[in-house]
TIVEX-444282 format. One record per residue: residue in three letters; x, y, z of N, C-alpha, C, O in turn. Coordinates in steps of 0.02 Angstrom, whole numbers, plus 50000, padded with zeros to 5 digits. Example, Ala and Ser with C-alpha at 12.3 -4.5 7.8 and 13.67 -1.06 7.14 Angstrom:
BEGIN
Ala506604971650390506154977550390506604983550390507124983450423
Ser506424988850354506844994750357506455000250394506705005750402
//
This chain:
BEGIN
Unk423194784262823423704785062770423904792362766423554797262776
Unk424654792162747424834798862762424774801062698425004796762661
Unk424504807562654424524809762590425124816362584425694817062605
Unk424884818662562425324827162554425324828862569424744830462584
Unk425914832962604425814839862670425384844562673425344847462619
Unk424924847262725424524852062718424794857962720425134859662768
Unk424664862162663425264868462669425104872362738424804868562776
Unk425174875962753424934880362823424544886362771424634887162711
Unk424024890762825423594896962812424104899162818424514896062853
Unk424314906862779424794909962811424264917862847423654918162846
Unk424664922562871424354926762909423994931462837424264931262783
Unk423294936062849423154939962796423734946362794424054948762840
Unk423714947662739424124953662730424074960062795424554963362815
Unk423294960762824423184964662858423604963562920423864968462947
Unk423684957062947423884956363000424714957063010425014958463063
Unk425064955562934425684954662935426014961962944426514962662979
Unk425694967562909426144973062903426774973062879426954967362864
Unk427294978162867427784980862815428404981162853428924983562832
Unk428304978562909429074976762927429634973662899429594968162870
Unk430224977262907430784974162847430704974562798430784969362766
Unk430484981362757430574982362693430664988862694430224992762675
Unk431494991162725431574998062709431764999862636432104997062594
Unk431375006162639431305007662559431905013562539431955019362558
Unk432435008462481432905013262483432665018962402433145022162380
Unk432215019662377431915025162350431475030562374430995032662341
Unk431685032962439431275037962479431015043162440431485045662408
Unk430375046562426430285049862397429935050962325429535055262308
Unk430205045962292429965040862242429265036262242429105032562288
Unk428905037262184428395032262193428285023962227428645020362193
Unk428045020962265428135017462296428005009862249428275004462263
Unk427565010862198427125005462164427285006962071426865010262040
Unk427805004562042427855004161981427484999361938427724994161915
Unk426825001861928426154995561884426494995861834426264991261801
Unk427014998761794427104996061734427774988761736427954984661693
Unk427964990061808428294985361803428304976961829428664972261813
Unk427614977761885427044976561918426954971861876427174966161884
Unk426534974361811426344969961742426934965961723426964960261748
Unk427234967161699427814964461664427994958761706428034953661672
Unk428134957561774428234953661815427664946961809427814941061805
Unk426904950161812426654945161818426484940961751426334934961754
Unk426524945061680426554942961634427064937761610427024932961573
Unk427634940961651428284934161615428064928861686427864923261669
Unk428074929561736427744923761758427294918661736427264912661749
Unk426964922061703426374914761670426734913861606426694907961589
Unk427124918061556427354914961520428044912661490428204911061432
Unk428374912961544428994913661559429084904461595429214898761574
Unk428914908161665428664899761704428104896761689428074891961650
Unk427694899161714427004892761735426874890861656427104885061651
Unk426694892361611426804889461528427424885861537427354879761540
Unk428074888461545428344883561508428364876461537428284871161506
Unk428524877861625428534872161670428024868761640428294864061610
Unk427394868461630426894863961605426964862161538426684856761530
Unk427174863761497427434861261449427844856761453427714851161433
Unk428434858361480428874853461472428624847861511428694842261486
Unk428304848561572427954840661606427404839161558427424833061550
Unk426834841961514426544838261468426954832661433426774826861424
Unk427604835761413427954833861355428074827461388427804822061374
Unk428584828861439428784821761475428404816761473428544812061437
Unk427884816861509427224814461544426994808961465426914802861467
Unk426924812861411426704809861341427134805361307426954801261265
Unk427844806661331428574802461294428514795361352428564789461335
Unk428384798361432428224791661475427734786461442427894780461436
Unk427034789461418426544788261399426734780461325426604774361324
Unk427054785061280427304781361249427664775161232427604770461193
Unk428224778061298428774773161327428294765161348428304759361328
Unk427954768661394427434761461431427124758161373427044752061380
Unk426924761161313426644759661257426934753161218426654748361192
Unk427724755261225428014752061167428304745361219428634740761196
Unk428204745761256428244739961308427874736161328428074730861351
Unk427204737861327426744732861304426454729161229426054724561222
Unk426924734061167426754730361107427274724461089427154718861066
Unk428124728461111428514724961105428824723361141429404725461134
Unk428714719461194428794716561266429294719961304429734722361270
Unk429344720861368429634724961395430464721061408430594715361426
Unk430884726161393431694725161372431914729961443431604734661466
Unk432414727761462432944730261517432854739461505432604743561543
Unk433234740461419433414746061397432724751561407432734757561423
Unk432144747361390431304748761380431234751361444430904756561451
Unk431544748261498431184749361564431754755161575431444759961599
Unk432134756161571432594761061595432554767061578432624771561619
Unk432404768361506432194773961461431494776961498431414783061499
Unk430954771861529430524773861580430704776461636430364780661665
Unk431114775061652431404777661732431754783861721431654788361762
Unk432214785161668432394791861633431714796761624431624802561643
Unk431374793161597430864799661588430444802361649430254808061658
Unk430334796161695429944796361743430304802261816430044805361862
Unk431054801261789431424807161830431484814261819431584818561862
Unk431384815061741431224820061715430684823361718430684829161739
Unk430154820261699429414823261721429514824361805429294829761825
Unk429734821061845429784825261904430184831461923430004836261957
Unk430894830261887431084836461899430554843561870430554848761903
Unk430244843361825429654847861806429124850361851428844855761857
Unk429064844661880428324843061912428494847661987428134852162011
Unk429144844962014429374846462080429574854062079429494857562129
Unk429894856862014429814863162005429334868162021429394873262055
Unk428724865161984428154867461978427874870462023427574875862027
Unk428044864862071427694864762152427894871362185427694872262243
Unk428164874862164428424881862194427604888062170427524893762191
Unk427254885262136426784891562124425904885962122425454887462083
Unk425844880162173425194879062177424864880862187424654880962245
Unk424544883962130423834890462133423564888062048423824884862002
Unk423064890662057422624889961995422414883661997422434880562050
Unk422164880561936421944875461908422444869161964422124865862005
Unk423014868361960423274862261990422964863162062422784857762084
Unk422884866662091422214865962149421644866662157421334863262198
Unk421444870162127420694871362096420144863662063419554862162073
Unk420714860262022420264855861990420714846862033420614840862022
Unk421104850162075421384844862125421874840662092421944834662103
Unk422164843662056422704839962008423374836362053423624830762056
Unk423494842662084424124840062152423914834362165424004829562126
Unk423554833962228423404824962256423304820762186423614815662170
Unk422974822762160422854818262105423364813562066423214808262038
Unk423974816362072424614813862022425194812362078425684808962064
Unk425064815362145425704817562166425474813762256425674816762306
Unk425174809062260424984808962336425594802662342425834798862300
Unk425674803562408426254796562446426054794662510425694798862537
Unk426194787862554426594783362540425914779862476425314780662468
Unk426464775662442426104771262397425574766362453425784764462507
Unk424754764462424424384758162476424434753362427424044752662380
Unk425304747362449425194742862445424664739162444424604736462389
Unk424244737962482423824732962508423104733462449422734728962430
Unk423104741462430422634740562377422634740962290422234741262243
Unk423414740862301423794741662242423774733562224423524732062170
Unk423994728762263424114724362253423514719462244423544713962216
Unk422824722962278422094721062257422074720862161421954716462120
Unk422314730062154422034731262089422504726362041422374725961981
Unk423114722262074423274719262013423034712662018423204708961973
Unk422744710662055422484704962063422014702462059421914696362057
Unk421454708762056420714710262003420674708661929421134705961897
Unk420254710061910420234707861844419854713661796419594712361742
Unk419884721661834419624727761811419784730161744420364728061746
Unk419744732361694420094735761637420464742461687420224745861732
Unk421164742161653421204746661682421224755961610421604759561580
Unk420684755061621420484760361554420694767361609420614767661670
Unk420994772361563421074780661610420794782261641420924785161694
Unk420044780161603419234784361665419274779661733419134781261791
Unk419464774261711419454769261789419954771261817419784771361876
Unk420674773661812421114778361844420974782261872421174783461928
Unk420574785261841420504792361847419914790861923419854795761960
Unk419644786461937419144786361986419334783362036418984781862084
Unk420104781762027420344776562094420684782662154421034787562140
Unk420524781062202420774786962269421574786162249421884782362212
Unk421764792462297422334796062257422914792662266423394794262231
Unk422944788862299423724785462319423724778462265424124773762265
Unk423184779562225423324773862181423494774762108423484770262067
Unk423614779162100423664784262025424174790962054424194794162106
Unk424544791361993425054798261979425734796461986425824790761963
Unk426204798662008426784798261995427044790962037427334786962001
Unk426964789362099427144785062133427164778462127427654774762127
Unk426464776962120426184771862103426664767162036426884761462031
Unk426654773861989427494773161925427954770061931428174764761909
Unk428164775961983428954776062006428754766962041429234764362014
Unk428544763362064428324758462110428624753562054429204751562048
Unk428124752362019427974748261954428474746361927428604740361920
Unk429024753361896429684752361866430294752361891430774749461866
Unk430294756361954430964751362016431054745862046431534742062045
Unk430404745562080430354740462102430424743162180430644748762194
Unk430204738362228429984740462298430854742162322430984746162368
Unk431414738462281432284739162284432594746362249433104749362266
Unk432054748262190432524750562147432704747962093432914750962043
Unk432614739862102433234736962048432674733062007432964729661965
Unk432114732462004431774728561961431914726661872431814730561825
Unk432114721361868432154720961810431484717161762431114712861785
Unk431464720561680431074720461661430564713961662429954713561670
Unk431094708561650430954702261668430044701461711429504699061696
Unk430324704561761429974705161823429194708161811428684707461846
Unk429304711361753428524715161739427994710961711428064709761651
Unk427464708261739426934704561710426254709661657426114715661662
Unk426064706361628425734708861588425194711561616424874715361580
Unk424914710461696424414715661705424714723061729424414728461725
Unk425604721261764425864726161801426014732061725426204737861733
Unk425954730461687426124733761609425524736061599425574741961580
Unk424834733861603424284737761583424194743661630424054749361613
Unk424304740961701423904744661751424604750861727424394756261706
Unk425284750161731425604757361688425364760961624425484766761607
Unk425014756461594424804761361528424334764661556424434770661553
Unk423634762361596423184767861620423494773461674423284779061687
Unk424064770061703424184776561763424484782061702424264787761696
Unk425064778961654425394784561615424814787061589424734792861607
Unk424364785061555423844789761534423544795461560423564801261540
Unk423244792661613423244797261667423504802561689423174807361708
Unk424094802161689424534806961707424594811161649424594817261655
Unk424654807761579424744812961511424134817861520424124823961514
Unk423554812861537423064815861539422994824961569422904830161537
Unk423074823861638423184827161698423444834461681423194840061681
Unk424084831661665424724836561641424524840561570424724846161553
Unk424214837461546424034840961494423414846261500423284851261467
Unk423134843561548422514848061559422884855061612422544859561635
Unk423454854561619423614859761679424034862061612423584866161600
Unk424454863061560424674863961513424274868461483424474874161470
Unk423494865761465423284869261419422834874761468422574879361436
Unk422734874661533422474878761588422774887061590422504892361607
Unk423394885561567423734892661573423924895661505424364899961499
Unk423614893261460423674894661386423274899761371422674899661386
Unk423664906361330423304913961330422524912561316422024915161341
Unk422644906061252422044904061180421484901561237420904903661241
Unk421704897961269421374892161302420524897161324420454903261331
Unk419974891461330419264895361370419364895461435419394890061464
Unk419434901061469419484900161557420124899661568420394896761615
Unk420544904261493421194903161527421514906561582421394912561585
Unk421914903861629422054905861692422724910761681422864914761726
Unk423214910061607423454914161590423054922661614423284926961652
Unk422604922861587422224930361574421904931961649421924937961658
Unk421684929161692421354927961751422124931861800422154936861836
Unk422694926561780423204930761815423464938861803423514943761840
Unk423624937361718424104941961714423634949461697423874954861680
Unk422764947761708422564954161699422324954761783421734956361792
Unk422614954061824422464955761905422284961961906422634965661872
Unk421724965061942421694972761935421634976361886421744982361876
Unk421364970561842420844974661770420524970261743420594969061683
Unk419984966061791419254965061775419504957161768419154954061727
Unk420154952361806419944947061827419664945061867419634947561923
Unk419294938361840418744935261898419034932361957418724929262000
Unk419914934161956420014928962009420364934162070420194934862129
Unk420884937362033421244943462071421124949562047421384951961997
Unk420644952862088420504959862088420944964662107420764970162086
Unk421514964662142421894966662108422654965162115422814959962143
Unk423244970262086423784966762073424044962962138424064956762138
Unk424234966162187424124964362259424114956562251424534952062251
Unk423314957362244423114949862285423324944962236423144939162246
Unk423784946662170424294940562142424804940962155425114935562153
Unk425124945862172425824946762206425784940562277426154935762288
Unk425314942462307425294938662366425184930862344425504926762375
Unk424784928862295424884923662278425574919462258425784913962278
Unk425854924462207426614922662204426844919762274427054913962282
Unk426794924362322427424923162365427064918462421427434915262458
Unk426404917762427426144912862462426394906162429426634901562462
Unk426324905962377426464898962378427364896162351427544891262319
Unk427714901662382428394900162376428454898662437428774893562448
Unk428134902762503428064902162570427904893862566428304889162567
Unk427294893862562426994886662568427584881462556427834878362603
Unk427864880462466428304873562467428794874562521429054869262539
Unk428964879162549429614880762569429394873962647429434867962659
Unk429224879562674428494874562744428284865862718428174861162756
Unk428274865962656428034858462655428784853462631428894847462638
Unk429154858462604429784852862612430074851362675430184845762697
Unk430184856862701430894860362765430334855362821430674851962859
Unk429584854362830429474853962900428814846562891428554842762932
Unk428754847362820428384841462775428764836162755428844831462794
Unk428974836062710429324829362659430094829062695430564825862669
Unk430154832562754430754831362767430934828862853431174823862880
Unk430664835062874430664835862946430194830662983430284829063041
Unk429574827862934429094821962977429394817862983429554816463041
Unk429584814662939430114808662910430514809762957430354806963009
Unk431134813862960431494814463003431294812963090431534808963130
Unk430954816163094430844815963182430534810563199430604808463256
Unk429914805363127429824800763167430214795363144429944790063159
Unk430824794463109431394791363072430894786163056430704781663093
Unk430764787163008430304782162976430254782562887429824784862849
Unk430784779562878430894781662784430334776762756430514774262703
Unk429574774162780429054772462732428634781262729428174782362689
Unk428834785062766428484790362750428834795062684428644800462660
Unk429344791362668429784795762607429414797062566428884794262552
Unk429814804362527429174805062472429314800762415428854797762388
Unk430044799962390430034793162315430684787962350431294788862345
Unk430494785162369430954779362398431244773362340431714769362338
Unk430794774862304431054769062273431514769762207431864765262185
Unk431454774362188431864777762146432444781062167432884781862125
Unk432544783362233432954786662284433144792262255433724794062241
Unk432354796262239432394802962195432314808062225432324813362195
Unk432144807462323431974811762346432144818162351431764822962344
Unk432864818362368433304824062374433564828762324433894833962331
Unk433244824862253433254827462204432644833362203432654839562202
Unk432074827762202431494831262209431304837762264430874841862249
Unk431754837962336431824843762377432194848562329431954854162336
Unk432634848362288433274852062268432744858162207432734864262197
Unk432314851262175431944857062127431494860162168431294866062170
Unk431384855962197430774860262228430914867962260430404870962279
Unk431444870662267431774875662313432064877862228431954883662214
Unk432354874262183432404877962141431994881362080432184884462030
Unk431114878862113430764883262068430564889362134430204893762113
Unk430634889562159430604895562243431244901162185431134907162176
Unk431694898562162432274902262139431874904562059431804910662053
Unk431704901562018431424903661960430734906161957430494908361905
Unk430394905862016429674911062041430114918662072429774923862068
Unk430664919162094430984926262105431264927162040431124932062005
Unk431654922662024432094927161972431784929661907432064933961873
Unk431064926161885430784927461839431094922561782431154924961726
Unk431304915361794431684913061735431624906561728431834903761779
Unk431474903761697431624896861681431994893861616432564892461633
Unk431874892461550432424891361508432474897861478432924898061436
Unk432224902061484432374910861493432324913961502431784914761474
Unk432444919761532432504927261575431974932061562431844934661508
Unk431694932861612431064936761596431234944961676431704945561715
Unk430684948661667430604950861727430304949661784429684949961787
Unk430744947761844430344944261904430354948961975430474954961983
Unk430204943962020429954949662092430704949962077430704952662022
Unk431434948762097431994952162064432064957762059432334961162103
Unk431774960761988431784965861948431334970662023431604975862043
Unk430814968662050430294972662080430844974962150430804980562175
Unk431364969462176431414971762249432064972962256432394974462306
Unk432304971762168433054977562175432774985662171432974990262207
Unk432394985962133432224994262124432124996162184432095002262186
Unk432064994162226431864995662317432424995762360432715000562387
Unk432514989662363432954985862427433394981062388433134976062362
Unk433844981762384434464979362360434814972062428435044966362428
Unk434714975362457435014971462530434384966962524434514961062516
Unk433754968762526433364961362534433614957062479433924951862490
Unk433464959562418433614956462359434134951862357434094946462328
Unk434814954662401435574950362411435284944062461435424938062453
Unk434764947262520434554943062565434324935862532434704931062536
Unk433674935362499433394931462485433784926062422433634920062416
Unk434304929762377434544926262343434964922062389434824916062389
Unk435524924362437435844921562482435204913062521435314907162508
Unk434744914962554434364912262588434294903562553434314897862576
Unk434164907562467434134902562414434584898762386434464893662353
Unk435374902062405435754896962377435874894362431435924888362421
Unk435974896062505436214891762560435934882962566436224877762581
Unk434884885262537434614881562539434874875162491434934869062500
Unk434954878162455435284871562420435754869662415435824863862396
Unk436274873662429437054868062446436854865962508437354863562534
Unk436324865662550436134861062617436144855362589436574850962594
Unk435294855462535435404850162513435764846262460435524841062438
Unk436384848762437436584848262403437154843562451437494839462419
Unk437254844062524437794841462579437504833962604437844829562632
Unk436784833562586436724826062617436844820462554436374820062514
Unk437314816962544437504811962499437104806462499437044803062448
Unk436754804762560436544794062548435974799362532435884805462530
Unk435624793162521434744793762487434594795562552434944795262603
Unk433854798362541433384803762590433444795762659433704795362715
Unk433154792062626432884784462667433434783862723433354782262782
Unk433904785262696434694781962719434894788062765434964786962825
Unk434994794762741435024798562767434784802762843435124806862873
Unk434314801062856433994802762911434204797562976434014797863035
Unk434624793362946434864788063012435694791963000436044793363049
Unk435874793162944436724790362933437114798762918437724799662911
Unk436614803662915436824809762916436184815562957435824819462927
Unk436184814863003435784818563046435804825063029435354828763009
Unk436554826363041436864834163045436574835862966436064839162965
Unk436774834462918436644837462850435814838062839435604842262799
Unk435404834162872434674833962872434384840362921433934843962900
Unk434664841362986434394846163004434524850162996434314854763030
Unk435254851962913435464859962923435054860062856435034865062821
Unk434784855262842434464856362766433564860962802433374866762795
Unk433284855962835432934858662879432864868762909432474873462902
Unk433394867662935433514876862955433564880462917433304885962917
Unk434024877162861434104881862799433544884862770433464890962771
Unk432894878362728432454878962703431854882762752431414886262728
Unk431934881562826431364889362869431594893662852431194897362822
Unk432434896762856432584902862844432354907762768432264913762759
Unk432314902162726432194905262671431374906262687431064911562680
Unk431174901362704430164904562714430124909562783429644913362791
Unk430464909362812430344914162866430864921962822430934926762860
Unk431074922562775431344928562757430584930062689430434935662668
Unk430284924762673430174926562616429304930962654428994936062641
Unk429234924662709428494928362750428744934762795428394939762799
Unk429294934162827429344943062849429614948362805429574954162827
Unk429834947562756430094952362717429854952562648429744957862618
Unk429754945862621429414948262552428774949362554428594953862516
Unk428374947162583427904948162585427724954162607427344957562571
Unk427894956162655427854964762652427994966862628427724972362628
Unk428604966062573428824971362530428474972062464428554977062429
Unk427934964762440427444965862383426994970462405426834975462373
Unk426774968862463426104973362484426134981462519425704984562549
Unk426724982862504426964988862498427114991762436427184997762429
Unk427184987062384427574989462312426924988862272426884990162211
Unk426514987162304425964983662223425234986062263425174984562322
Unk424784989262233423904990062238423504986362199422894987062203
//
């Protein structure tokens, strides 16, 4: 079974060196820590807080939704208002995916919520069992049977078009434990980056290079940043896109049944855009702020890199499924597009943090 792309190692800083980051402040200090800070501070609370928030939020209104559909039988309108939310919590979720570090890997949250293709074969066991399906029993089933998919499955339908009709009363329980689950999940990565929180990963980040247990120093979170903008970039462009593609095989899609995929590429590249710009529902200081004071031309570079990427995908119209037979051309410029942006962000940004930051 195929699960989630394996991101790639990328090279250590030592090996990469500072190529392509001519420095247009010659003369000038090379490393501004006061601004250094500021960057990584509105990052955790700028993005990574809010993004998790708002997917808690979702994740709990899904939660609900499934709720009121098993008290008061499930209605057309009932099931649709699920599928609304269930698109929403992904656009969050798929955002997100631009900075997997901390806790959502650490305590294995990713696979946990987010693995594909759906296993029919044991999906269709668990409804045909007679298990409770209580959260903790969720919570212990291997990963392709729990988190987002498994959802998306339940309330489209293997077409898309499932109507409520169609939902039996175990296919309604086994959604209340997956939504649980997932509230669950999401909430625990929510409250992970919370200043208050014990072991919060807030403080672990944004005090890098003054006595966190995780990044000693600013550096080695800078590099985190941009590693894992590198990474989604690599797991859409050559993962969720390019496998599928080359072995034209749309059961390897990542949400087929919802035909949310291309959506889900679009955020995903547009939290790559709100991990630079420092912004999500508002403006903070980001690497931006760090690699205009330098290099202006990279800065034009990488924003460019970022919008190309997405009017790529913004050019393939049928669903991902459909697409890879019926628009080739728009699939492999989505493809080139999305290396160019990780091959600018691993030869040039990345040297240019580990030149700007100690």
């Amino acid at each position: 079974m195929k699960t989630k792309y394996i991101k790639f190692l990328f090279a250590s800083a030592a090996l990469l060196g500072f190529a392509g980051c001519d420095d247009d402040n010659e003369g000038g200090s090379l490393v501004d820590e006061t601004l250094n800070t500021e960057v990584l501070d509105n990052f955790s609370a700028t993005i990574a807080q809010s993004v998790y928030n708002d997917l808690a939020s979702k994740t709990s209104t899904l939660y609900d939704q499934v709720l009121a559909m098993e008290t008061d039988g499930a209605t057309d309108v009932e099931l649709n208002a699920c599928r609304t939310t269930w698109k929403q919590a992904r656009e969050s979720w798929e955002q997100s995916e631009a900075f997997l570090f901390g806790p959502v890997s650490t305590d294995n949250i990713d696979p946990r919520i987010d693995t594909w293709p759906v296993n029919f074969t044991d999906l269709d066991a668990q409804l045909d069992g007679t298990a409770e399906f209580t959260e903790a029993y969720i919570d212990n089933l291997e990963d392709a049977l729990k988190g987002f998919h498994p959802i998306e499955y339940l309330i489209f339908g293997q077409d898309g078009q499932k109507a409520a009709a169609e939902l039996l009363p175990r296919d309604i329980e086994y959604l209340k434990g997956l939504s649980q689950n997932l509230k669950v999940l999401t909430s625990d990565l929510k409250v992970s980056w919370q200043p208050a929180s014990s072991g919060s990963y807030h403080l672990a980040f944004t005090e890098a290079g003054n006595g966190s247990s995780v990044y000693p120093t600013q550096l080695s979170a800078f590099e985190e940043l941009v590693n894992a903008m590198m990474g989604i970039c690599d797991e859409v462009a050559n993962g969720k896109i390019d496998e599928v593609f080359i072995a034209q095989d749309a059961s390897l899609e990542e949400s087929p049944f919802s035909q949310n995929s291309m959506i889900d590429f679009t955020n995903n590249i547009k939290g790559v855009q709100n991990v630079y710009l420092g912004k999500y529902t508002s403006d903070g200081k980001g690497l931006e702020d760090l690699v205009r004071q330098y290099n202006l031309q990279l800065d034009n570079e990488i924003k460019l890199k970022i919008s190309n990427a997405i009017a790529a995908l913004g050019n393939v119209t049928d669903p991902f499924g459909e697409a890879i037979f019926s628009q080739p051309i728009q699939v492999q410029n989505v493809v080139d597009a999305i290396n160019e942006l990780k091959d600018t962000l691993e030869e040039q940004l990345l040297p240019f943090v580990q030149q700007h930051s100690k």
